[in-house]
C-alpha positions as semicolon CSV with decimal commas, in nm:
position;residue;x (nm);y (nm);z (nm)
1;X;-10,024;1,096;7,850
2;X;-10,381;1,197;7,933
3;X;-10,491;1,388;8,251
4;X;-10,752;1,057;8,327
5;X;-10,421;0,830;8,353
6;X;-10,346;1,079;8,687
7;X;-10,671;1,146;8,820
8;X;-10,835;0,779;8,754
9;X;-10,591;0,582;9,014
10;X;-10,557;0,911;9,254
11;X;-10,971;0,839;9,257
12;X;-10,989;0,511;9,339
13;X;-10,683;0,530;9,596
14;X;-10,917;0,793;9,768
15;X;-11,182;0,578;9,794
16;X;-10,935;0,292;9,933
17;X;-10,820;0,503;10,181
18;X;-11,157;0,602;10,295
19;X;-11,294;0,274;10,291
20;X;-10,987;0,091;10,517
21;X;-11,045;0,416;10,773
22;X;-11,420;0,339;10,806
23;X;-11,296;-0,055;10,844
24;X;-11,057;0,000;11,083
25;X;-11,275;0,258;11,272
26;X;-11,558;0,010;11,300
27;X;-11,320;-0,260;11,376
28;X;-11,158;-0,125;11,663
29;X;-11,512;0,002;11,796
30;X;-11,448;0,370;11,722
31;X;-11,690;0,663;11,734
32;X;-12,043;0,514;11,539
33;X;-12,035;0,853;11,411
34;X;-11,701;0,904;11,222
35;X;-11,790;0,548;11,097
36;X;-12,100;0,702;10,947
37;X;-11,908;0,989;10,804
38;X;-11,606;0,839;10,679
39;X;-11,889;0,608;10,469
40;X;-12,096;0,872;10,325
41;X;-11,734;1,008;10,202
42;X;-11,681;0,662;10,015
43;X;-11,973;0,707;9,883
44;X;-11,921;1,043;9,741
45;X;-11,562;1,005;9,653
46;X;-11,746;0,638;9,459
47;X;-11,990;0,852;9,299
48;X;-11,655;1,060;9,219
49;X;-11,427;0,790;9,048
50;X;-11,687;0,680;8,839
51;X;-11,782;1,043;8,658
52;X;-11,376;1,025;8,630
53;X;-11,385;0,647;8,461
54;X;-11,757;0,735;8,224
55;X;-11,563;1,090;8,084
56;X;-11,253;0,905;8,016
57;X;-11,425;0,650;7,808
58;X;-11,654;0,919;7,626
59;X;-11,347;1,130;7,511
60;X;-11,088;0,856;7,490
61;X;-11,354;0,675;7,228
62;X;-11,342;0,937;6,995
């Protein structure tokens, strides 16, 4: 097994998890601020997954 079989779905749970918080935050009517915050952390945590997915492709093509 390959360390990108763990980290690729521990990624993209993160950025679940993040994204149904912001959801649920905005849904209830929560703090417009956490909302914010909790979204620029998707974003990141995105940005993240994807570096994780590209490198796993580059060194699992060779």
């Amino acid at each position: 097994m390959n360390i990108f079989d763990y980290l690729i779905p521990v990624a993209l749970g993160a950025v679940l998890i993040v994204l149904l918080m912001g959801l649920w935050n905005m849904k209830r009517g929560g703090n417009a601020n956490l909302s914010q915050k909790l979204m620029r952390w998707r974003v990141g945590l995105q940005f993240l997954a994807v570096i994780i997915v590209m490198t796993s492709l580059y060194f699992g093509s060779g």
